[in-house]
Biopython code that builds the backbone (N, CA, C, O; Angstrom):
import numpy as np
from Bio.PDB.StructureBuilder import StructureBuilder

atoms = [
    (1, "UNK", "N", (0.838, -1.169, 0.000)),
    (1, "UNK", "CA", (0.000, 0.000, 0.000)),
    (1, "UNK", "C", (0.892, 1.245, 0.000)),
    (1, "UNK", "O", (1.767, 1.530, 0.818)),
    (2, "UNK", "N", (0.446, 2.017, -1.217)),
    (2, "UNK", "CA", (1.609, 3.234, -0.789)),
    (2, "UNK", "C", (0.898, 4.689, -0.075)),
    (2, "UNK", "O", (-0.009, 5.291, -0.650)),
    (3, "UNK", "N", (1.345, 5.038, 0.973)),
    (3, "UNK", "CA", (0.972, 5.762, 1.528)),
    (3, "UNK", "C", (0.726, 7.306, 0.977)),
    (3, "UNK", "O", (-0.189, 8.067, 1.291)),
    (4, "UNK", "N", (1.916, 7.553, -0.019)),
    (4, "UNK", "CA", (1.984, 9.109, -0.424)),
    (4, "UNK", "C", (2.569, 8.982, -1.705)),
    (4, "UNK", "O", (3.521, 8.240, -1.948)),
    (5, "UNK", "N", (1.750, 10.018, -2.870)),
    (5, "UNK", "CA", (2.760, 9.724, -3.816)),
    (5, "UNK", "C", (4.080, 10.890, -4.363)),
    (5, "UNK", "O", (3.938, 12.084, -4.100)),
    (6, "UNK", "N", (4.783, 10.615, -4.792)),
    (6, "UNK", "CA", (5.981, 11.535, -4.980)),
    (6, "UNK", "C", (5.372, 12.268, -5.626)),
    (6, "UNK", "O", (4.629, 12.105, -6.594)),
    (7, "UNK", "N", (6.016, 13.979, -4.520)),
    (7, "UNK", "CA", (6.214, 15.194, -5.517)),
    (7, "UNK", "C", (6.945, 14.981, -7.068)),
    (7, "UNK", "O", (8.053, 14.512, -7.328)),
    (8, "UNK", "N", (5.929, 15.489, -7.948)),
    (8, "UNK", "CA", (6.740, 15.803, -9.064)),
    (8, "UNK", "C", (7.323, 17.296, -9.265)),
    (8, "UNK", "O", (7.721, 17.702, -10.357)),
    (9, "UNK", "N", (7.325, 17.922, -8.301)),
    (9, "UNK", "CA", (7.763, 19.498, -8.673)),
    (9, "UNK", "C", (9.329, 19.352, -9.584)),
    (9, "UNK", "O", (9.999, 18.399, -9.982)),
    (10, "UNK", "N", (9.429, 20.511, -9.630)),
    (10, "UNK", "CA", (11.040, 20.524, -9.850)),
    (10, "UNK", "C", (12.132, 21.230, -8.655)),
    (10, "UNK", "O", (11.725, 21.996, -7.781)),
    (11, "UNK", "N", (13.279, 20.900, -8.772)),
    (11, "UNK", "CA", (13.684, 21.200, -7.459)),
    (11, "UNK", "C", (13.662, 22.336, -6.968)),
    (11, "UNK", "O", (13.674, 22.672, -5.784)),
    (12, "UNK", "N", (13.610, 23.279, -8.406)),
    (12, "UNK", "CA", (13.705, 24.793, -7.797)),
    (12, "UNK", "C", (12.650, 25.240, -6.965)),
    (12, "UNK", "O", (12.679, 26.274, -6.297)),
    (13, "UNK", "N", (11.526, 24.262, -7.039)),
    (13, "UNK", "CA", (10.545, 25.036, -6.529)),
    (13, "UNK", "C", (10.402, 24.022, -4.759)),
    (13, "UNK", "O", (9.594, 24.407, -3.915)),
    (14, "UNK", "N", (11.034, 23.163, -4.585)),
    (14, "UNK", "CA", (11.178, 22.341, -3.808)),
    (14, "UNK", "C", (12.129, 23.124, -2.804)),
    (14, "UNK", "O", (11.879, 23.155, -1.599)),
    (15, "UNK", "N", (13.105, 23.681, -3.297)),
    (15, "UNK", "CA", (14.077, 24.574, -2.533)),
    (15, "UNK", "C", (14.584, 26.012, -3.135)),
    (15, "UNK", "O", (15.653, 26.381, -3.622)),
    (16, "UNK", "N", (13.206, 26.716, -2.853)),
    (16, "UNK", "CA", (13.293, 28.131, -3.304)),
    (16, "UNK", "C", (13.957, 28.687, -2.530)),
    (16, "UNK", "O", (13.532, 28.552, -1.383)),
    (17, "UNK", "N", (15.010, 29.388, -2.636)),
    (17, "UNK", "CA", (15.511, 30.431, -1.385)),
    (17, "UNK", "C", (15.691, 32.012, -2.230)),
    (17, "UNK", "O", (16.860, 32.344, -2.423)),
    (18, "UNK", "N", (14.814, 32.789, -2.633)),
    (18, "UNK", "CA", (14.608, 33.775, -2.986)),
    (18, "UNK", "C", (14.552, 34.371, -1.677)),
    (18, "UNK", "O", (13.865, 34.011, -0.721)),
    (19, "UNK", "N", (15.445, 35.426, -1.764)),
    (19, "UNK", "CA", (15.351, 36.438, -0.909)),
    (19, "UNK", "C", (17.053, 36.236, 0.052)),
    (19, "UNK", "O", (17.797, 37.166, 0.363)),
    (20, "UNK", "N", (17.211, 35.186, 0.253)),
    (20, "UNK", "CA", (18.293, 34.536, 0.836)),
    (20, "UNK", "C", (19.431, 34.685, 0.576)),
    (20, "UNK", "O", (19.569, 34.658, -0.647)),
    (21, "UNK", "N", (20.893, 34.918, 1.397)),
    (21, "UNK", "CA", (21.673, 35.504, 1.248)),
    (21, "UNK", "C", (22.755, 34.236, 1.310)),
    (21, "UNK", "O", (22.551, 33.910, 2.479)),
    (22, "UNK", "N", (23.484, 33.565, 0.968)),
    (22, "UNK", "CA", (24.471, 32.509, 1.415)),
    (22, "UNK", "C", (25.470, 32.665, 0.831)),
    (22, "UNK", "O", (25.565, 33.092, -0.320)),
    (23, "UNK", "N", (26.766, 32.184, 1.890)),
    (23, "UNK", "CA", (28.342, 32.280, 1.288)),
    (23, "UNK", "C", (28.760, 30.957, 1.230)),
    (23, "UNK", "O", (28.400, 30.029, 1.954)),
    (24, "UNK", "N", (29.674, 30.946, 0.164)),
    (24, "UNK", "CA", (30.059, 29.530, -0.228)),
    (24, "UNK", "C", (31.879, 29.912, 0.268)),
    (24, "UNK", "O", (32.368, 30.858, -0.351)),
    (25, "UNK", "N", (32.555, 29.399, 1.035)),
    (25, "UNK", "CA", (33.924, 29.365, 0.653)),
    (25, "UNK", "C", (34.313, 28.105, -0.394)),
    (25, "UNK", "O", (33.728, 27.042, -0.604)),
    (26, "UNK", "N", (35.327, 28.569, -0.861)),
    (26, "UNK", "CA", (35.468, 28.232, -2.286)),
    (26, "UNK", "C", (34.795, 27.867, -3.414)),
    (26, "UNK", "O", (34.731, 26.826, -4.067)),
    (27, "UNK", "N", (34.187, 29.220, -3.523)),
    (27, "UNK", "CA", (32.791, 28.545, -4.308)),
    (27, "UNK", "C", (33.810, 29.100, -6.096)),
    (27, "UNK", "O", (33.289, 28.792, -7.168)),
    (28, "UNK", "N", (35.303, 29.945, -6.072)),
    (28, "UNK", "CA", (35.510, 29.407, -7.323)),
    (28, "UNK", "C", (35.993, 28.495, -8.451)),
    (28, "UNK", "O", (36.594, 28.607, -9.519)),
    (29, "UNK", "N", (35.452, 27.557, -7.716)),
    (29, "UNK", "CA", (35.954, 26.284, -8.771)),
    (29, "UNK", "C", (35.383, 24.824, -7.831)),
    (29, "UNK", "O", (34.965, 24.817, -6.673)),
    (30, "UNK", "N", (35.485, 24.068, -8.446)),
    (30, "UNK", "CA", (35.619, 22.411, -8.039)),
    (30, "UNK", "C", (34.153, 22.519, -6.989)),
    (30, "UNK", "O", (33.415, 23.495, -7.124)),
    (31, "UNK", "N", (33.876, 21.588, -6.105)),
    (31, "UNK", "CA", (32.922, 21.583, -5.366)),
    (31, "UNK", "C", (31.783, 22.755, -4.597)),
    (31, "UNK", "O", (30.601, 22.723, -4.257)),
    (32, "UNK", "N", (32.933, 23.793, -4.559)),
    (32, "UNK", "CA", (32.378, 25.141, -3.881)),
    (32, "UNK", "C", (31.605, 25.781, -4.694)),
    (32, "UNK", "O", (30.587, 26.284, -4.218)),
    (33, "UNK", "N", (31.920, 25.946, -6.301)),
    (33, "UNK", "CA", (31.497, 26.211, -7.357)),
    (33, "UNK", "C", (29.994, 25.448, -7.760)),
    (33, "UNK", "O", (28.991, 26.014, -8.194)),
    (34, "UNK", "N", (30.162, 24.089, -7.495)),
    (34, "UNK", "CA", (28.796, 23.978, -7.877)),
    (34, "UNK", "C", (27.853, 23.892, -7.025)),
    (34, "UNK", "O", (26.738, 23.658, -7.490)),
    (35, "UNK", "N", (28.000, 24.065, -5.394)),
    (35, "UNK", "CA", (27.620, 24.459, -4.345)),
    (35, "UNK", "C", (26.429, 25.720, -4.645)),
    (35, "UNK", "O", (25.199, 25.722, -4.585)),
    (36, "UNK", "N", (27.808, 27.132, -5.112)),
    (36, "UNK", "CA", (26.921, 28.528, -5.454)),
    (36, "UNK", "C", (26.324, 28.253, -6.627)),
    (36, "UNK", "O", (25.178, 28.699, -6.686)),
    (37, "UNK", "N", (26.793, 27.526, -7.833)),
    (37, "UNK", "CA", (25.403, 27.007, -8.697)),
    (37, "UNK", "C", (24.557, 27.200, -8.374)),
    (37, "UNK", "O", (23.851, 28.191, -8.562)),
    (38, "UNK", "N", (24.269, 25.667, -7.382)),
    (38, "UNK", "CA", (22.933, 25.622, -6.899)),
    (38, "UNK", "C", (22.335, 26.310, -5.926)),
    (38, "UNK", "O", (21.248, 25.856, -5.571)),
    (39, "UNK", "N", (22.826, 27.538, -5.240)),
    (39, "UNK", "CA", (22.485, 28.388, -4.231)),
    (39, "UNK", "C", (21.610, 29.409, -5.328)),
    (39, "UNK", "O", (20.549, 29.988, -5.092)),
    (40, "UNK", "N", (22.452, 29.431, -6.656)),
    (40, "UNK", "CA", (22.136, 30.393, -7.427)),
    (40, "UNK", "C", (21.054, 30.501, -8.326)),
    (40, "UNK", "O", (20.518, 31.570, -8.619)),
    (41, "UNK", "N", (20.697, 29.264, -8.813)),
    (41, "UNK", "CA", (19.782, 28.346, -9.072)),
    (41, "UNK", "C", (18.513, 28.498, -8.538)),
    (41, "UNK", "O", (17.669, 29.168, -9.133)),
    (42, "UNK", "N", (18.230, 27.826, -7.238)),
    (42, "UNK", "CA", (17.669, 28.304, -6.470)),
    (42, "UNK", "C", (17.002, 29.608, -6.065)),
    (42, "UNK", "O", (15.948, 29.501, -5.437)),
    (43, "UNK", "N", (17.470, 30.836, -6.336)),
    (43, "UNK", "CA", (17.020, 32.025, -6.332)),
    (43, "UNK", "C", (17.850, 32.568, -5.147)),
    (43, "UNK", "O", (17.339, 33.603, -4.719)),
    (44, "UNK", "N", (18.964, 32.203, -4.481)),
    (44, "UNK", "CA", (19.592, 32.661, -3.364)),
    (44, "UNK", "C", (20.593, 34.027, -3.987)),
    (44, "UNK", "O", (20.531, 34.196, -5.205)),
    (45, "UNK", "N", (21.284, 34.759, -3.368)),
    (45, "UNK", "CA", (22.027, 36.169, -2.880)),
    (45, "UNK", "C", (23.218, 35.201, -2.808)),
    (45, "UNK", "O", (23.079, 34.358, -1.921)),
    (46, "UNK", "N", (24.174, 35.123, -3.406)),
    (46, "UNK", "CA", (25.465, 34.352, -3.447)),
    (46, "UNK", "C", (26.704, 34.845, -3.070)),
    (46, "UNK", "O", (27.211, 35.069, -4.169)),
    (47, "UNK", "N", (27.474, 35.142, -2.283)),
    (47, "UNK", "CA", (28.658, 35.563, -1.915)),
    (47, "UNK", "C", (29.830, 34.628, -1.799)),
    (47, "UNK", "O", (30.205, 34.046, -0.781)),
    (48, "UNK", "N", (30.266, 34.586, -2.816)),
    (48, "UNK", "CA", (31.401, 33.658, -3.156)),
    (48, "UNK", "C", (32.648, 34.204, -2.359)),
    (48, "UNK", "O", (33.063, 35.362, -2.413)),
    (49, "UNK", "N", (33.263, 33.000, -1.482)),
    (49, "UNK", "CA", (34.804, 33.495, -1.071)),
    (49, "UNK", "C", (35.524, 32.531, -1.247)),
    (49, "UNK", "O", (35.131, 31.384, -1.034)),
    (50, "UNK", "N", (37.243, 32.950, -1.856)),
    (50, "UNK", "CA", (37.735, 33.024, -2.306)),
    (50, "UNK", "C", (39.378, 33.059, -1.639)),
    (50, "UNK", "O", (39.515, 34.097, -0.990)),
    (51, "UNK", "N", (40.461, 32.321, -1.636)),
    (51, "UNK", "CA", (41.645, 32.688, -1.039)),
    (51, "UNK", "C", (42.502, 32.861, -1.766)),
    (51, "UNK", "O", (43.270, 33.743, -1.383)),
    (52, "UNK", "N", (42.860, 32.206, -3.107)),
    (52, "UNK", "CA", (43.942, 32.635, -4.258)),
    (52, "UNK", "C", (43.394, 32.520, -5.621)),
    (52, "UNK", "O", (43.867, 33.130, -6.580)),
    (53, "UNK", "N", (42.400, 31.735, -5.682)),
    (53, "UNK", "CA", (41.547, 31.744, -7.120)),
    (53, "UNK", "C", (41.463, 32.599, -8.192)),
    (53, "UNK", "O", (40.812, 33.556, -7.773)),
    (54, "UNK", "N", (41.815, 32.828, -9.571)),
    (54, "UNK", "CA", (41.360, 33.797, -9.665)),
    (54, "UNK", "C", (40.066, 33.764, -11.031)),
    (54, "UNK", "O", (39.692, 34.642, -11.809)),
    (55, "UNK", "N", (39.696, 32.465, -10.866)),
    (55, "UNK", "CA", (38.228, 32.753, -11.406)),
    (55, "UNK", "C", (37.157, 32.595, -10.521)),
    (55, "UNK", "O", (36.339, 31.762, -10.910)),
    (56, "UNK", "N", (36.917, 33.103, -9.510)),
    (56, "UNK", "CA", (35.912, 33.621, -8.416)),
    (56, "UNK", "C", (34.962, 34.960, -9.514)),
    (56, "UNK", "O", (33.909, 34.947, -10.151)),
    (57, "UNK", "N", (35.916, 35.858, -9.281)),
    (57, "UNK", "CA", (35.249, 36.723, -9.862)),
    (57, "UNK", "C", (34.411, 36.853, -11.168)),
    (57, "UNK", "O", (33.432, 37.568, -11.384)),
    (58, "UNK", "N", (35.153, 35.838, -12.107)),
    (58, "UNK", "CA", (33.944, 35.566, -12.992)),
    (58, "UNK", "C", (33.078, 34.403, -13.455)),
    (58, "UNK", "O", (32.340, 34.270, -14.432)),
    (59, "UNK", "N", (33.494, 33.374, -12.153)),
    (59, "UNK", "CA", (32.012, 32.926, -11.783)),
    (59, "UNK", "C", (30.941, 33.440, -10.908)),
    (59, "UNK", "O", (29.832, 32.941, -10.719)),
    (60, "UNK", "N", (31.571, 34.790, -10.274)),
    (60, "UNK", "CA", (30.174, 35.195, -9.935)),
    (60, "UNK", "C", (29.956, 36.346, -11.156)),
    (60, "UNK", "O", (28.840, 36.857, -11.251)),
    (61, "UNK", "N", (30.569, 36.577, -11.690)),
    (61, "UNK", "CA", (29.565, 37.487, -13.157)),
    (61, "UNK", "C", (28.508, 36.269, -13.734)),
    (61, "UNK", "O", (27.331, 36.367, -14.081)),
    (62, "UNK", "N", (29.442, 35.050, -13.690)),
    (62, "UNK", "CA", (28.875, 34.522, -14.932)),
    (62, "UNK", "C", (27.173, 33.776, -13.786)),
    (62, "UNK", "O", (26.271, 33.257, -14.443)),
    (63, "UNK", "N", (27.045, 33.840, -12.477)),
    (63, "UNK", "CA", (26.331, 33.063, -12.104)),
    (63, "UNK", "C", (25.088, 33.973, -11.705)),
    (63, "UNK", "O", (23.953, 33.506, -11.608)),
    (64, "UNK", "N", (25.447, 35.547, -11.442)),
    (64, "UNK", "CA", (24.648, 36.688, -11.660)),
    (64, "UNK", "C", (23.852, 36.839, -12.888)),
    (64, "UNK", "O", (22.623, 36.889, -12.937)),
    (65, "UNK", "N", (24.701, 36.910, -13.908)),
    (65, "UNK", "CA", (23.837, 36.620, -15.676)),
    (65, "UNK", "C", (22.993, 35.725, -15.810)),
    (65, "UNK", "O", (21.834, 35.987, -16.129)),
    (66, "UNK", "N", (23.584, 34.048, -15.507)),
    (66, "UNK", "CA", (22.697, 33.226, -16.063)),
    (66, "UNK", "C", (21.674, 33.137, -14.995)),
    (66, "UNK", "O", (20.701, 32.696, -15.606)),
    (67, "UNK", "N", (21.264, 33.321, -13.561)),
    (67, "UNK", "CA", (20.530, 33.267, -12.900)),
    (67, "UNK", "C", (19.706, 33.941, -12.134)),
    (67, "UNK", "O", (18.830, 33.630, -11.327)),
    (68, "UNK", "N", (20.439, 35.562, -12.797)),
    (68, "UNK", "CA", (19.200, 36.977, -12.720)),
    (68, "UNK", "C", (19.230, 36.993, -10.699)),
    (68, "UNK", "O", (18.284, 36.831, -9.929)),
    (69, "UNK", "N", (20.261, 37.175, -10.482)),
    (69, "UNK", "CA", (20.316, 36.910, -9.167)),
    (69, "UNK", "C", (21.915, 37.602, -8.633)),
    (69, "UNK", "O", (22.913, 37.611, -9.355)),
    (70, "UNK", "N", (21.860, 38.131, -7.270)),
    (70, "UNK", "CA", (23.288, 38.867, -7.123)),
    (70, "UNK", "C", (23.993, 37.909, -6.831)),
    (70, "UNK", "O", (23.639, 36.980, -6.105)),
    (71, "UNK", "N", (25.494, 38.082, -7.579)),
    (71, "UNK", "CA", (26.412, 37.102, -7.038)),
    (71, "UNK", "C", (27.610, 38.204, -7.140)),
    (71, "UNK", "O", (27.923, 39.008, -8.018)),
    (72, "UNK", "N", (28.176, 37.868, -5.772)),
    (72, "UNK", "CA", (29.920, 38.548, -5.440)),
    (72, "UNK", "C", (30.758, 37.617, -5.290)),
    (72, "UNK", "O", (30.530, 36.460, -4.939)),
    (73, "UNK", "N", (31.951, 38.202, -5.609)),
    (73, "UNK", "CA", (33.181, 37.443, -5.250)),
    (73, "UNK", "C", (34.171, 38.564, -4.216)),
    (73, "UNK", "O", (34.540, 39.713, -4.460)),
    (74, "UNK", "N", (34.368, 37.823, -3.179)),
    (74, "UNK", "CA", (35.171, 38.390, -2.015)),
    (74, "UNK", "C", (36.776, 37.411, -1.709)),
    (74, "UNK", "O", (36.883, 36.219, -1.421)),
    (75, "UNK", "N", (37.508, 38.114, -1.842)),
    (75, "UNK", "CA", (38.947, 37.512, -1.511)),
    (75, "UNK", "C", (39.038, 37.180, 0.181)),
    (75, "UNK", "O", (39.285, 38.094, 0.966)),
    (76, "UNK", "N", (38.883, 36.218, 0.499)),
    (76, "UNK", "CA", (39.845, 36.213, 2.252)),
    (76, "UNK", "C", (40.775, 34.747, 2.506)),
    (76, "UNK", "O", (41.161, 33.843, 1.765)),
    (77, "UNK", "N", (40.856, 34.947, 3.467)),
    (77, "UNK", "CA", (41.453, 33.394, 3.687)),
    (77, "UNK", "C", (40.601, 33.235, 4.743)),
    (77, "UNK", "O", (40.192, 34.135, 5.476)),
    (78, "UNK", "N", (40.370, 32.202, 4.797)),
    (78, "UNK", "CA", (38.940, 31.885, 6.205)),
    (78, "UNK", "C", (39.614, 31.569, 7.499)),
    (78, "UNK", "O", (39.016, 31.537, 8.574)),
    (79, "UNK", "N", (41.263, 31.267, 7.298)),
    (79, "UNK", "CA", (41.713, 30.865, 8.728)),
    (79, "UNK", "C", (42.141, 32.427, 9.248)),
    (79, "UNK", "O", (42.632, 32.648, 10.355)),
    (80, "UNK", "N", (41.987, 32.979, 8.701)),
    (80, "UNK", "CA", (42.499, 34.434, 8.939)),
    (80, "UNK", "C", (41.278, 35.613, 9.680)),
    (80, "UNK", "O", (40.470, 36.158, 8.928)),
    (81, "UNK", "N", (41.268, 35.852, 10.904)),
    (81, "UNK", "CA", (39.869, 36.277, 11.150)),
    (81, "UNK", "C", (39.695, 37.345, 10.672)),
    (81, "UNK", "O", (38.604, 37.487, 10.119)),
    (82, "UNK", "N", (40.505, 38.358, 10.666)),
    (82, "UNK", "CA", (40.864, 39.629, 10.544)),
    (82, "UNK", "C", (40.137, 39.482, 8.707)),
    (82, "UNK", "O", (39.384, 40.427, 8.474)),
    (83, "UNK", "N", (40.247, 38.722, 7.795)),
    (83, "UNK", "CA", (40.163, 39.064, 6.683)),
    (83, "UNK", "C", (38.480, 38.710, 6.453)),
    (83, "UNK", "O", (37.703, 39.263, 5.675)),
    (84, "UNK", "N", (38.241, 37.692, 7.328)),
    (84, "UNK", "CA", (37.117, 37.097, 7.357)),
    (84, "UNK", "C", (35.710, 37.852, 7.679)),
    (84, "UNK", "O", (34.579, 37.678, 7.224)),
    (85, "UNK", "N", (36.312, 38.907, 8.802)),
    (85, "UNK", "CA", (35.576, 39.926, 9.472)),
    (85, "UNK", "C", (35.502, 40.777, 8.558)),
    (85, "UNK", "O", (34.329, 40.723, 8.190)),
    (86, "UNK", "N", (36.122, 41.663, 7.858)),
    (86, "UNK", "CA", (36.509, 42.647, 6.619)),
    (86, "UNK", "C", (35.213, 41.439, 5.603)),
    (86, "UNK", "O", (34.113, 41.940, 5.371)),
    (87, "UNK", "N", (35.386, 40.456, 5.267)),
    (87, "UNK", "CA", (34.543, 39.831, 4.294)),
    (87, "UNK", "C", (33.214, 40.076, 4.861)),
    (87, "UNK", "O", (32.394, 40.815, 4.315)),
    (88, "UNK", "N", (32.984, 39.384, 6.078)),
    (88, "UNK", "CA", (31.433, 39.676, 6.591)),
    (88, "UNK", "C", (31.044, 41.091, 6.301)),
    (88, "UNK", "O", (30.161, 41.370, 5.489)),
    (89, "UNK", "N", (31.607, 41.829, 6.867)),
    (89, "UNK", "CA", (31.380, 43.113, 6.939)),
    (89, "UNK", "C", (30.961, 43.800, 5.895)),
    (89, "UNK", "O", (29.953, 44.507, 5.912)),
    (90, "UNK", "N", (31.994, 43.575, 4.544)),
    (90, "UNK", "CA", (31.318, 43.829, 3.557)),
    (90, "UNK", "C", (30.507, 42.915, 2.396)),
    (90, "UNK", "O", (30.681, 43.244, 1.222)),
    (91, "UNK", "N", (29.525, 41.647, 2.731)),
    (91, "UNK", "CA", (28.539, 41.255, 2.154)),
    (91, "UNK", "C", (27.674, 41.493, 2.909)),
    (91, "UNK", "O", (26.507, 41.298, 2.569)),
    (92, "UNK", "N", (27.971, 41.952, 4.068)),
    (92, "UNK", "CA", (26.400, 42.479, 4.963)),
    (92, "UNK", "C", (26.081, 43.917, 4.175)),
    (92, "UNK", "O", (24.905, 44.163, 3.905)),
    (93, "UNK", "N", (27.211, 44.943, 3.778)),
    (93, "UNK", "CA", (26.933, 46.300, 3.265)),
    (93, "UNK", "C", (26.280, 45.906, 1.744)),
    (93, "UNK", "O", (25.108, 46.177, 1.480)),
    (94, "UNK", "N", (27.303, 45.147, 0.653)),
    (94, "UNK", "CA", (26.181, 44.470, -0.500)),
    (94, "UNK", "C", (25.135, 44.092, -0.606)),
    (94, "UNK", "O", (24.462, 44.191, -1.632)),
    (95, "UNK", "N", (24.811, 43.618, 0.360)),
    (95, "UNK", "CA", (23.779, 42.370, 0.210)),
    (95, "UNK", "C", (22.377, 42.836, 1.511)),
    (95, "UNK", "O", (21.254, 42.386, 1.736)),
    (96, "UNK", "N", (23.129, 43.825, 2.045)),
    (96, "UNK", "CA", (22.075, 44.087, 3.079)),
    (96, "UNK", "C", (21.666, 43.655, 4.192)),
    (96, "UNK", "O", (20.703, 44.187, 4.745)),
]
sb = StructureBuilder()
sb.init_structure("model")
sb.init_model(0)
sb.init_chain("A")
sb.init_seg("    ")
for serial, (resi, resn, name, xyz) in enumerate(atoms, 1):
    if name == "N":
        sb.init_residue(resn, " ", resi, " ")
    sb.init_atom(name, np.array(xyz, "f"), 0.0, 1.0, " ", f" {name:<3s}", serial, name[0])
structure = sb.get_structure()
């Protein structure tokens, strides 16, 4: 007996986060990257960070374009508080 039958939605609508603000560290490249994809995807506020990369910055152009949605790229090193704080600080002033 099956109790319930599967959502067919699609995922975006399964995990909307419009309005939503999230940071990915290392979101430029390899795992982190397709992390803010799908943050971006989703309808989320993307703040990409970043420690020596230097296509951060235009995967968040390119993830702003294709997904009509803000995306930044911020340089810090995350073991570093001092840079980390400077990062918070300014995606709270971007992003609100």
């Amino acid at each position: 007996m099956v109790l319930s039958k599967p959502n067919d939605a699609p995922v975006q609508t399964l995990f909307d986060l419009s309005g939503k603000v999230v940071a990915v560290t290392g979101g430029g490249r390899g795992i982190g990257q397709t992390v803010a994809t799908a943050y971006a995807e989703a309808g989320a506020k993307v703040a990409i960070l970043y420690r020596t990369t230097t296509t951060a910055p235009k995967t968040a152009e390119e993830l702003a374009s294709e997904y009509q949605t803000q995306v930044h790229a911020y340089q810090a090193d995350v073991t570093v508080l001092k840079e980390i704080s400077a990062a918070i600080d300014q995606i709270v002033k971007d992003f609100g």
